[in-house]
TORZA-69590 format. One record per residue (C-alpha): residue number from 1; x, y, z. Coordinates in steps of 0.5 Angstrom, whole numbers. Layout:
REM residues N
+-----+-------+-------+-------+
! num !    xx !    yy !    zz !
+-----+-------+-------+-------+
! NUM !     X !     Y !     Z !
...
+-----+-------+-------+-------+
//
This chain:
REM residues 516
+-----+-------+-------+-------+
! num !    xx !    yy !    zz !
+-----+-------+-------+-------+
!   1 !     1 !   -15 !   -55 !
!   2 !     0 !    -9 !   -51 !
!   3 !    -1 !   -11 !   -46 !
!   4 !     6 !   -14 !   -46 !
!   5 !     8 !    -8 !   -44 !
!   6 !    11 !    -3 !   -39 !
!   7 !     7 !     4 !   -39 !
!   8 !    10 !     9 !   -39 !
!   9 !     7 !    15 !   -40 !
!  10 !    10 !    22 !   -41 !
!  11 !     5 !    25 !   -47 !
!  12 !     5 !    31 !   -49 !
!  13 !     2 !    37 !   -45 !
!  14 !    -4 !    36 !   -42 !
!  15 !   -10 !    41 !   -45 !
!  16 !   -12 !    46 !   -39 !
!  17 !   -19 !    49 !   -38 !
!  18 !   -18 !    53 !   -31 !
!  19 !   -12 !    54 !   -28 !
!  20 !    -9 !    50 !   -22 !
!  21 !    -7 !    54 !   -17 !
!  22 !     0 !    55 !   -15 !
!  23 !    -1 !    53 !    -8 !
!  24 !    -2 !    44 !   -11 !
!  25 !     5 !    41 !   -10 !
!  26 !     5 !    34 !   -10 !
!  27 !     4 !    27 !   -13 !
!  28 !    -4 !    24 !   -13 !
!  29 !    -3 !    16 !   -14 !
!  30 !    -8 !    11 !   -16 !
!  31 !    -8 !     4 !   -16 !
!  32 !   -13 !    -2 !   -18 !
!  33 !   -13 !    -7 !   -24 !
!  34 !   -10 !    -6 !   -31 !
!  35 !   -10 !   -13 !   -35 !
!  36 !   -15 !   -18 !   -36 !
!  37 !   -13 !   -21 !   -41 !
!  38 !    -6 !   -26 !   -42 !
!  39 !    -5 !   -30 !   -48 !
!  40 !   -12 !   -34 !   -48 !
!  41 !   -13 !   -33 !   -41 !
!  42 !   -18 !   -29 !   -38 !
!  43 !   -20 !   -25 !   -30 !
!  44 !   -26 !   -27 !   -28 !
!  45 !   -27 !   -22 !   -24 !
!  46 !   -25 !   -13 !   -24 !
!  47 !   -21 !   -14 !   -19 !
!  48 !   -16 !   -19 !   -21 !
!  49 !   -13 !   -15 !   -27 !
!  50 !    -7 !   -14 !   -26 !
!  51 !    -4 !    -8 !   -23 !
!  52 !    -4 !    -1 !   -26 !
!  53 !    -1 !     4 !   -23 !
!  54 !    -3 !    12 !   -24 !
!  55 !     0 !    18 !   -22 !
!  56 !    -2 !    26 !   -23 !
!  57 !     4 !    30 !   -21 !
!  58 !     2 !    38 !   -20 !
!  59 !     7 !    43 !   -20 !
!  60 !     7 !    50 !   -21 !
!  61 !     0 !    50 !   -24 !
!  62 !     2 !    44 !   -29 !
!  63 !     1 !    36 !   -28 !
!  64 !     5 !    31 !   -31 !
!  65 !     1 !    24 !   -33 !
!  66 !     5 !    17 !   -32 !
!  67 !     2 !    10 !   -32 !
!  68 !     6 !     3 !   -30 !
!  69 !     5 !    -4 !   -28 !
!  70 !     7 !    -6 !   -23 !
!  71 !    12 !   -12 !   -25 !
!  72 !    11 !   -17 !   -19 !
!  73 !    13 !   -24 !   -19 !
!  74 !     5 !   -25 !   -21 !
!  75 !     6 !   -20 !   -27 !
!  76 !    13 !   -24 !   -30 !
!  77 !    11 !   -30 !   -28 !
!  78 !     4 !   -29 !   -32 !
!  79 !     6 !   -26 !   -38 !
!  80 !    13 !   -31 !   -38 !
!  81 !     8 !   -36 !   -39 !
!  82 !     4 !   -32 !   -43 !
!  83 !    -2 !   -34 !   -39 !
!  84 !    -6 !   -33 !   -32 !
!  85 !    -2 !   -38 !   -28 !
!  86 !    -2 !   -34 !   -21 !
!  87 !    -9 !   -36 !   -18 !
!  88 !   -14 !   -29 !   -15 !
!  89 !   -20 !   -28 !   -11 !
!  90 !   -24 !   -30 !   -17 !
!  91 !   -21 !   -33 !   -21 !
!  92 !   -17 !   -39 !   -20 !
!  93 !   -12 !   -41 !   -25 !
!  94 !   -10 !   -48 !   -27 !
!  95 !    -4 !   -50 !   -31 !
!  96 !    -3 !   -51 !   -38 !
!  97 !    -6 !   -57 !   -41 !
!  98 !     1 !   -59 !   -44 !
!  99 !     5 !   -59 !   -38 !
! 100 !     8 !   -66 !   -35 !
! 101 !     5 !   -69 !   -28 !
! 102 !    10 !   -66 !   -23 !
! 103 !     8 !   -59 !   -25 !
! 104 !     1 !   -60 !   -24 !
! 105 !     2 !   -63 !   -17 !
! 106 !     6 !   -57 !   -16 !
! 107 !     0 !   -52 !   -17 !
! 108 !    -4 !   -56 !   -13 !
! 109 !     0 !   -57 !    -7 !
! 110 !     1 !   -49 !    -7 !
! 111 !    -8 !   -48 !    -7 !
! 112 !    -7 !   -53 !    -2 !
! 113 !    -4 !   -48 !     3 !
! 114 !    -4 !   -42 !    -1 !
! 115 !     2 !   -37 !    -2 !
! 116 !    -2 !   -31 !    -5 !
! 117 !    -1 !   -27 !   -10 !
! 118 !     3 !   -21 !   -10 !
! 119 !    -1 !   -17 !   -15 !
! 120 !    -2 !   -11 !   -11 !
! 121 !    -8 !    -7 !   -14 !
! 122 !   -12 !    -3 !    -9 !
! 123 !    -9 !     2 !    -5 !
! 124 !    -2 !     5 !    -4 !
! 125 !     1 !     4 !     4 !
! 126 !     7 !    10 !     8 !
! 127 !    11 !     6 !    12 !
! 128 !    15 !    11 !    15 !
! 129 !    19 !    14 !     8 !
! 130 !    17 !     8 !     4 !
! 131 !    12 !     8 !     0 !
! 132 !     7 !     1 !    -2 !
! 133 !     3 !    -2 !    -7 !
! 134 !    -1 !    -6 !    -3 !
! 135 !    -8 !   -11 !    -4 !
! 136 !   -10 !   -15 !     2 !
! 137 !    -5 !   -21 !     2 !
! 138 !     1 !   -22 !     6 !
! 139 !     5 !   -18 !     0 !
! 140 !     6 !   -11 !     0 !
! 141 !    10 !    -9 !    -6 !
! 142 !    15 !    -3 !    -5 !
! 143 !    15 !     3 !   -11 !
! 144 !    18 !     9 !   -12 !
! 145 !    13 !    14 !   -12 !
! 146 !    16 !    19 !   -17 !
! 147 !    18 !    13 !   -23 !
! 148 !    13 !     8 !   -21 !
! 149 !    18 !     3 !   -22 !
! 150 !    16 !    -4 !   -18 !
! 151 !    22 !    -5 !   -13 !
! 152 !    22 !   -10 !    -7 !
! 153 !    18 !   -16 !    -5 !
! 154 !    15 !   -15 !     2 !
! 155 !    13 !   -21 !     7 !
! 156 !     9 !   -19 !    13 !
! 157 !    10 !   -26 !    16 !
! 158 !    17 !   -24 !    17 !
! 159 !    15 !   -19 !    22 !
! 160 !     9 !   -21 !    23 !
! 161 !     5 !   -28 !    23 !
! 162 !    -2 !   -25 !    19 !
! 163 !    -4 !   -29 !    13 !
! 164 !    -9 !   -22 !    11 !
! 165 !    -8 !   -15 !    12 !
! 166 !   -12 !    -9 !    10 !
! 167 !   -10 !    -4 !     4 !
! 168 !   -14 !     2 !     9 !
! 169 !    -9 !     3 !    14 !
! 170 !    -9 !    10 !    19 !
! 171 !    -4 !    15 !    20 !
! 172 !    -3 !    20 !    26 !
! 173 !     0 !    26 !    27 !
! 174 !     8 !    24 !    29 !
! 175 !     8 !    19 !    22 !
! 176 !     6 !    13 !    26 !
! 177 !     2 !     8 !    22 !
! 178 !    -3 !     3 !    24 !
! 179 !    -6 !    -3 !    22 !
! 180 !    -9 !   -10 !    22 !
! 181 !    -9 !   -17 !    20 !
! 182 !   -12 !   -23 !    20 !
! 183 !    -8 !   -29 !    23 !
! 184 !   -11 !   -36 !    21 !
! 185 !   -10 !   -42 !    26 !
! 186 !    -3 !   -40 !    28 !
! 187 !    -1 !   -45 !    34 !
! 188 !    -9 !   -47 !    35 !
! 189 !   -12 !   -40 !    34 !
! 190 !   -15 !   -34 !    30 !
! 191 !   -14 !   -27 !    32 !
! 192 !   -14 !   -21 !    29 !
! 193 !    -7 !   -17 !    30 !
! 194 !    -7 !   -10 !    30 !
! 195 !     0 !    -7 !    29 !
! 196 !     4 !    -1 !    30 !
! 197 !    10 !     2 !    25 !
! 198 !    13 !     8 !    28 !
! 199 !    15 !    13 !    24 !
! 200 !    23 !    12 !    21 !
! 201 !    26 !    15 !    26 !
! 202 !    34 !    13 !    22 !
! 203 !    35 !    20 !    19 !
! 204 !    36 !    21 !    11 !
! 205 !    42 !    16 !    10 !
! 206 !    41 !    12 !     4 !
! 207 !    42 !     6 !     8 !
! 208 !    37 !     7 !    13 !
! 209 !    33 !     2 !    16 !
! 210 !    25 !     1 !    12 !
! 211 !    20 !     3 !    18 !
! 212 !    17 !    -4 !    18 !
! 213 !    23 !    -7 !    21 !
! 214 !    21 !    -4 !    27 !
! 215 !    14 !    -6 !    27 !
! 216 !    10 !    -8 !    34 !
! 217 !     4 !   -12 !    35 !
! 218 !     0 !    -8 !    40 !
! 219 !    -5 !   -13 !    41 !
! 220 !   -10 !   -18 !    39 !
! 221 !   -18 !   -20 !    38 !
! 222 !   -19 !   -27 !    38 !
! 223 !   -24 !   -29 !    32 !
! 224 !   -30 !   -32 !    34 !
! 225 !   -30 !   -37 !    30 !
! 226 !   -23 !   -42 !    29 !
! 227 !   -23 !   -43 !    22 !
! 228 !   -28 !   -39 !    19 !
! 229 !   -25 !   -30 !    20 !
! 230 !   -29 !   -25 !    19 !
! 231 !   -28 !   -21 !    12 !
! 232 !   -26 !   -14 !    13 !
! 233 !   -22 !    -8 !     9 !
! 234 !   -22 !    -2 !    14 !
! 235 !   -23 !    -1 !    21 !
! 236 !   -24 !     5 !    25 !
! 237 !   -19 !    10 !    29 !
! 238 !   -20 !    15 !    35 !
! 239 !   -14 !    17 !    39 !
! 240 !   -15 !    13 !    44 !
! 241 !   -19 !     7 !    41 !
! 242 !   -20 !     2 !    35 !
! 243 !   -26 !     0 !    32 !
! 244 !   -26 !    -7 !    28 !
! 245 !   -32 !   -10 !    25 !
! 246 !   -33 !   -18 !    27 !
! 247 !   -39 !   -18 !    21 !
! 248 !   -41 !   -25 !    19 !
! 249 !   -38 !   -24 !    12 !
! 250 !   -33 !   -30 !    13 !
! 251 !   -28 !   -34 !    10 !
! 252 !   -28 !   -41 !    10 !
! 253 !   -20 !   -44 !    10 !
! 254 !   -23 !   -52 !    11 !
! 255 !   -26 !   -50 !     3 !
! 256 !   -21 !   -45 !     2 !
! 257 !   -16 !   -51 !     2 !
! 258 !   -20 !   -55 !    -3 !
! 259 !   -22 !   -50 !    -8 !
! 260 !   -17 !   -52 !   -13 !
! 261 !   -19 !   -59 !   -13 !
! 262 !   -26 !   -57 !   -13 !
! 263 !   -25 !   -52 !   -19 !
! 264 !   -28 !   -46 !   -16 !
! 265 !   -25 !   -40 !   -15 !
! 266 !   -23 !   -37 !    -7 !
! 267 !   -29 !   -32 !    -6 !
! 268 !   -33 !   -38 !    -7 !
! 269 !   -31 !   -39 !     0 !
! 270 !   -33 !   -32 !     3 !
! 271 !   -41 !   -34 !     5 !
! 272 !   -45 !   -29 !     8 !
! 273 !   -50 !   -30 !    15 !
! 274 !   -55 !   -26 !    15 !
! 275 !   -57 !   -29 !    22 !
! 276 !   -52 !   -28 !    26 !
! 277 !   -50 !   -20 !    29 !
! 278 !   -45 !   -16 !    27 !
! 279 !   -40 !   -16 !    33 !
! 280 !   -37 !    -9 !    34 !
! 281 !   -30 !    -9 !    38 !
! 282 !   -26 !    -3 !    42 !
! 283 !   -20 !    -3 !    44 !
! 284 !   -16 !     2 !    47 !
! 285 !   -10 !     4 !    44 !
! 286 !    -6 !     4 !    50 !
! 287 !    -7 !    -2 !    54 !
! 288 !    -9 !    -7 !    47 !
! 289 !   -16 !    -9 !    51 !
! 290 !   -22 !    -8 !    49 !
! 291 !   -27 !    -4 !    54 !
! 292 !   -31 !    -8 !    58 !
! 293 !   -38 !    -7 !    54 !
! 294 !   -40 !   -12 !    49 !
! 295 !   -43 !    -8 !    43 !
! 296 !   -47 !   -12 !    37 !
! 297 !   -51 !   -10 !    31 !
! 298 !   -55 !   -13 !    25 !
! 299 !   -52 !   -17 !    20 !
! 300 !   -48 !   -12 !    15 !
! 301 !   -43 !   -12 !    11 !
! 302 !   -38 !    -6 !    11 !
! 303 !   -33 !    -6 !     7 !
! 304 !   -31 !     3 !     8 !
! 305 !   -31 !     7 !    14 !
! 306 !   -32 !    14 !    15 !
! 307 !   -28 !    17 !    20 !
! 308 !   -29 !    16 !    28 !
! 309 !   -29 !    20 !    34 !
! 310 !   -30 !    21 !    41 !
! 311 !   -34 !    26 !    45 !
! 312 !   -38 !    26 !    52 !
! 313 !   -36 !    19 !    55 !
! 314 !   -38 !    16 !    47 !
! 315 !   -34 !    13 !    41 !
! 316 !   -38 !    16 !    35 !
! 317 !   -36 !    12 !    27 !
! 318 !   -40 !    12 !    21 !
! 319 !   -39 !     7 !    15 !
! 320 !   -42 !     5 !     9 !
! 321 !   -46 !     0 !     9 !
! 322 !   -50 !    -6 !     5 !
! 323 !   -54 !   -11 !     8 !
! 324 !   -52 !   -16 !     4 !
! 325 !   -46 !   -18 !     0 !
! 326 !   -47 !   -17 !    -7 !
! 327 !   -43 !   -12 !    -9 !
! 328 !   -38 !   -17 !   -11 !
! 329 !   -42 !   -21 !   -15 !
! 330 !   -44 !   -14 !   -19 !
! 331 !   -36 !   -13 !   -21 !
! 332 !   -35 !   -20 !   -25 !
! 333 !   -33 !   -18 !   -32 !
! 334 !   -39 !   -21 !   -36 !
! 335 !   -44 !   -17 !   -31 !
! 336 !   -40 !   -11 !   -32 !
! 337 !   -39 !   -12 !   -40 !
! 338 !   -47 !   -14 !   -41 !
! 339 !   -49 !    -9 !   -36 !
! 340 !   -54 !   -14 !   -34 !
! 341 !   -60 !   -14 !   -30 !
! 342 !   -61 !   -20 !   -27 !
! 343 !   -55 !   -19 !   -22 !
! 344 !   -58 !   -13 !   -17 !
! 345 !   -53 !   -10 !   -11 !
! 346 !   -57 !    -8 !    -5 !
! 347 !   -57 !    -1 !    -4 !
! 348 !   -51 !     2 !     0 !
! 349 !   -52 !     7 !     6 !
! 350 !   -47 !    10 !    10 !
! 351 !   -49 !    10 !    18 !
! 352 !   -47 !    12 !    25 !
! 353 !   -47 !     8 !    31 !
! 354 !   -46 !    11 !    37 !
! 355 !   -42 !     7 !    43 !
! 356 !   -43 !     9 !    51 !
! 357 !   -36 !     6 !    53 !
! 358 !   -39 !     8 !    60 !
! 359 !   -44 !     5 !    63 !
! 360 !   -48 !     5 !    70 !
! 361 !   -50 !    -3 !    72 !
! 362 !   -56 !    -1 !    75 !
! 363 !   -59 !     2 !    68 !
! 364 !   -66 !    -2 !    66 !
! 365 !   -66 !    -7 !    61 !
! 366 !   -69 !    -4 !    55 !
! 367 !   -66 !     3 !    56 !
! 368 !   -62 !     7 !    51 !
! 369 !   -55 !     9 !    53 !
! 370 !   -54 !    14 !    47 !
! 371 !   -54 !    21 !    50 !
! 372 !   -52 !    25 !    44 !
! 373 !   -57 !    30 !    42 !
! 374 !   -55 !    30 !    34 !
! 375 !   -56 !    24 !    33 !
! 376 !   -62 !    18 !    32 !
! 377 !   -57 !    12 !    33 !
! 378 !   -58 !     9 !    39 !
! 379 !   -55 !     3 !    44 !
! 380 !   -60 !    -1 !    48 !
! 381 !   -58 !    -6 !    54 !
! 382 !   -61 !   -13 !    53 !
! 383 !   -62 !   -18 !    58 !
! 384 !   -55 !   -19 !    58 !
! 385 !   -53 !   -13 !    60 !
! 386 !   -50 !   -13 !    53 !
! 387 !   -51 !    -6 !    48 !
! 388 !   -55 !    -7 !    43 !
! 389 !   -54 !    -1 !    37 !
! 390 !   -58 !     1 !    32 !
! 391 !   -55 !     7 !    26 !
! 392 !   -57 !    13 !    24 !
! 393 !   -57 !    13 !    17 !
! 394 !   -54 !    20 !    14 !
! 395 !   -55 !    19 !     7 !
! 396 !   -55 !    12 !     2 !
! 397 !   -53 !    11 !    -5 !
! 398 !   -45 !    12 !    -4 !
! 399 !   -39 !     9 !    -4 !
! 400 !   -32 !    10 !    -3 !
! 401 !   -31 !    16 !     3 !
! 402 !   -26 !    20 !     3 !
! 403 !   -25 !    27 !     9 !
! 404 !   -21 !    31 !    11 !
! 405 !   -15 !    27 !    14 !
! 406 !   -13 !    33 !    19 !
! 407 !   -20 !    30 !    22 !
! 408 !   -18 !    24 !    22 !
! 409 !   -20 !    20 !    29 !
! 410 !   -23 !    27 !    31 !
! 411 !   -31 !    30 !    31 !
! 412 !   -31 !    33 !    23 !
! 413 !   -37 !    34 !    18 !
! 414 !   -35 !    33 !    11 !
! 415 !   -35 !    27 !     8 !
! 416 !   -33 !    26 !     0 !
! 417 !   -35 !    20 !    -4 !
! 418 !   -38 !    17 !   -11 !
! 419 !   -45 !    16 !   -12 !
! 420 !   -47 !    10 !   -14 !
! 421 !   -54 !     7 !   -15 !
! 422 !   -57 !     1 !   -20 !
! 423 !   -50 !     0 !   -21 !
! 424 !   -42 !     0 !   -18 !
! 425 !   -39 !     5 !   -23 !
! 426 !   -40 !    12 !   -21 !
! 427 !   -43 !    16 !   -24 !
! 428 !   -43 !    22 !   -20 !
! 429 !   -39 !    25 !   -13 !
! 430 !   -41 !    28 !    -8 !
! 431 !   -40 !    33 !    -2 !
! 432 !   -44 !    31 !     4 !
! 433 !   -45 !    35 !    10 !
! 434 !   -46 !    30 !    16 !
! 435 !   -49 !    37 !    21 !
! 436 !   -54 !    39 !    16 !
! 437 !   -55 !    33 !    12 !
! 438 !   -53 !    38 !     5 !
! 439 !   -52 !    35 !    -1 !
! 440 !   -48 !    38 !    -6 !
! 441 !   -47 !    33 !   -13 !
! 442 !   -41 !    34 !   -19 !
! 443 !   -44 !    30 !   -25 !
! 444 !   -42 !    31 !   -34 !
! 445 !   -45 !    27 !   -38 !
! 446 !   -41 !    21 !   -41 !
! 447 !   -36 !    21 !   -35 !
! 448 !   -34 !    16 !   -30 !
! 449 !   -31 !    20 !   -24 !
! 450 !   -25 !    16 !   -19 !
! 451 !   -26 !    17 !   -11 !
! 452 !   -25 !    23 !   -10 !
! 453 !   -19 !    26 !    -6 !
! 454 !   -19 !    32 !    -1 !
! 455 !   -13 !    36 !    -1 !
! 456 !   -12 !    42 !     5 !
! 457 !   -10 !    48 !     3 !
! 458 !    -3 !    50 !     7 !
! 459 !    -6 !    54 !    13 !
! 460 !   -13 !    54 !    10 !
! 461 !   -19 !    56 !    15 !
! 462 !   -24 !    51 !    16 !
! 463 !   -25 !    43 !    15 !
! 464 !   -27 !    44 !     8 !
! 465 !   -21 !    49 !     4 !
! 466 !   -18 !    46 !     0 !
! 467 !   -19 !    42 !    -7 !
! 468 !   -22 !    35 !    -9 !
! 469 !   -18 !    32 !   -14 !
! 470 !   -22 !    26 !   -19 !
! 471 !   -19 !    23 !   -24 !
! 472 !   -25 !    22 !   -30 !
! 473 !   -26 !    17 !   -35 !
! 474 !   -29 !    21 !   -41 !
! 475 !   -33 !    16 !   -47 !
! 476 !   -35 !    24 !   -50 !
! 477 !   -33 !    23 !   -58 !
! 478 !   -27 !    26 !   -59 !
! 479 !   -25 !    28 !   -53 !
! 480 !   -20 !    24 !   -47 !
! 481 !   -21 !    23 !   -39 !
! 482 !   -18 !    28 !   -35 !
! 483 !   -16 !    30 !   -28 !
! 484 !   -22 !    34 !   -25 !
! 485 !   -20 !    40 !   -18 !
! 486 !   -26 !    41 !   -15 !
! 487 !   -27 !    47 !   -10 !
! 488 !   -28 !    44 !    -4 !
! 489 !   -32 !    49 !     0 !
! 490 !   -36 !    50 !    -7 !
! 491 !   -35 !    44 !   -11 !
! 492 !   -35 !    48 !   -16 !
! 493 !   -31 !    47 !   -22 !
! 494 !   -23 !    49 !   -22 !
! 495 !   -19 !    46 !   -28 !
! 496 !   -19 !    41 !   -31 !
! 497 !   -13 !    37 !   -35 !
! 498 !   -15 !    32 !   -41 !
! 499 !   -10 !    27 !   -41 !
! 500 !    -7 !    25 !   -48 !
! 501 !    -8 !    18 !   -46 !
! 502 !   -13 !    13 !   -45 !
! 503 !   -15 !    13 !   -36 !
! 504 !   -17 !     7 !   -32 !
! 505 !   -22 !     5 !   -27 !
! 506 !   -18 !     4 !   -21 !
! 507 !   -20 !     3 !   -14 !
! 508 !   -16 !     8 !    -8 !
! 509 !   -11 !    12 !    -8 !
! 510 !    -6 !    17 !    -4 !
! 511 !    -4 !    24 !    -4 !
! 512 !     4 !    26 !    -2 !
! 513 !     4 !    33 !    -2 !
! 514 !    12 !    36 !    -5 !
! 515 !    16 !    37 !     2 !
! 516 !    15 !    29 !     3 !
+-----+-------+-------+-------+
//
């Protein structure tokens, strides 16, 4: 089956239609879900599928197309037992019906108290030169960039007691990384860690050091609720603050525990409550505590932020987000493969909150303490002295954010995406100018476009020169998917490369420029 299989692509020449410009030196990887089909057994949901690795390598106006599973411990031990014996979010896996007594009280020992699965498919971390696969669990798989070969097996728990981490990390300027976690009743309590890995500071040798040994927690966030943490896949950086959502979108561990002897799946865990207010937290970077006001919002559901930034005594963050959390149900395959109607995904918009992390005590209860004149959101004082915040909404119908990563943490204007509608495949990208509101779409008949990734041109002008790099599936008979250069200033059409080979959906990616 081929799905047995390792791939390995080094097809014939791409057919070109445009030319690359010369200055695009580096190596675009993806990552998200290849195989859902093991034996007899098959994923519930899209996420689940085991990973699949692409990348696009540019190089002197060429491109080179490879594609390779990552072979983690889940990979072999699926396909060694030729079937899905390793549990997902949604799609638990239960032993074959043949096996003895002490193999089924095994597996059920292991959901009791999970130890997930390393089937890292959602995005790829730096850690200082190290470069991982990575999904949301405490297990990040090291690769080799260039060859896409899996290579070390990496437990977060022997740096740090998070039992969940994020796959959207921020980097700044000296190659420090930041990033957070979730540690679920560690001597008595829940908190969220945020943590810091300096930028590999050993030199070239071949021996150094991986830079997640020299990990640093910089502080914590107790959860609101012991048993019950908050879902989230991103958070927000400026340069002297975090952003971190608290939305009631939770996870309950006490269910989680007995999910396999209930014979559901994990995400049925995850319940949303549509009462209760969204916390916002902000915490400053250098003393690790969070400032003295306390911000909420209606209940929401984020799953991507946009970028953060701060300016006259506020700290500024834009997010996607739903009202609900039906997005995940619209990714199961039976809803994606009957295309039905009977699943509907509340609409995602992308909004801007607005924080006055400085306040008088003597302003009146029901007063805004937004001062920014460019935009509508606001940030009101309740009777307990807390700052009630109210969005703009800059645009909707979008998903999967990108900027330019020059901006990040600082004021910025453009801001790359899909667009999504009815359904949670795109069909469209867009560039989006947060200032004047301008909408600018790239669409082809029969293609769907992966997130789309901005690339600065070297000692370019302006935030947006550069290029926008997507890769497209293409059901045009007759013709393959391709990688697509956008113009970013114009987004009109640069080249494009067909691939001789079939593309895959994935979900994020990262671009790692020639001189890294």
């Amino acid at each position: 089956q081929k799905c047995c299989y390792t791939i390995v692509h080094h097809p014939p020449k791409p057919i070109y239609i445009g030319n690359l410009p010369n200055w695009l030196q580096g190596t675009l990887l993806r990552n998200g879900p290849g195989i859902f089909t093991v034996g007899e057994t098959t994923y519930n949901h899209w996420f689940d599928g085991m990973a699949l690795m692409q990348s696009f390598t540019f190089q002197d106006g060429e491109v080179i197309y490879r594609s390779r599973y990552l072979r983690g411990d889940t990979y072999k031990d699926n396909m060694a037992a030729n079937r899905i014996v390793v549990s997902e979010m949604g799609t638990m896996a239960y032993p074959d019906p043949g096996k003895n007594i002490i193999s089924k009280a095994i597996t059920f020992l292991n959901h009791t108290v999970p130890d997930f699965t390393d089937n890292c498919g959602n995005n790829f971390i730096r850690y200082g030169k190290d470069y991982y696969a990575t999904s949301e669990t405490n297990y990040i798989r090291k690769i080799d960039p260039m060859t896409l070969e899996t290579q070390d097996k990496v437990d977060y728990q022997k740096y740090i007691a998070v039992n969940l981490a994020t796959s959207h990390p921020h980097y700044d300027k000296e190659g420090n990384t930041y990033n957070m976690g979730t540690s679920i009743a560690e001597k008595g309590k829940t908190k969220y860690i945020f943590f810091k890995v300096p930028a590999d500071s050993a030199g070239e040798t071949a021996k150094a050091s991986p830079a997640i040994k020299s990990l640093e927690v910089i502080c914590s966030v107790p959860c609101r609720s012991l048993l019950s943490p908050s879902y989230y896949h991103s958070f927000g950086m400026t340069d002297n603050y975090f952003i971190f959502i608290e939305q009631p979108f939770k996870l309950d561990i006490l269910k989680m525990a007995t999910a396999y002897m209930r014979r559901v799946n994990w995400a049925s865990c995850l319940k949303f409550f549509p009462k209760e207010n969204t916390l916002i937290h902000v915490i400053d970077k250098k003393t690790g505590k969070e400032v003295d006001i306390k911000y909420y919002t209606n209940a929401m559901v984020v799953y991507h932020h946009v970028n953060a930034f701060e300016e006259d005594g506020h700290v500024i963050f834009d997010v996607i987000a739903y009202e609900d959390h039906s997005l995940y149900n619209m990714f199961y395959l039976n809803v994606l493969k009957e295309q039905s109607t009977s699943f509907t995904m509340c609409v995602p918009k992308c909004k801007r909150f607005a924080l006055p992390v400085q306040t008088d005590s003597t302003l009146d209860v029901g007063e805004d303490l937004v001062k920014l004149k460019y935009t509508t959101a606001s940030a009101v004082k309740d009777k307990d002295g807390k700052l009630l915040c109210q969005p703009e909404v800059l645009c909707e119908s979008v998903e999967l954010p990108r900027i330019n990563y020059d901006f990040n943490g600082r004021k910025y204007r453009f801001v790359y995406m899909t667009c999504v509608a009815m359904s949670a495949v795109a069909t469209e990208i867009m560039k989006f100018d947060t200032e004047t509101k301008e909408i600018t779409k790239w669409r082809e008949d029969n293609c769907w476009p992966s997130e789309p990734v901005f690339i600065p041109r070297p000692n370019g002008e302006g935030e947006d020169d550069g290029l926008v790099l997507t890769s497209v599936i293409n059901s045009s008979p007759g013709e393959s998917g391709f990688i697509l250069v956008l113009d970013a200033k114009s987004f009109k059409e640069v080249a494009r490369a067909y691939v001789n080979s079939e593309l895959y959906m994935d979900m994020h990616g990262y671009f790692i420029p020639k001189a890294n």
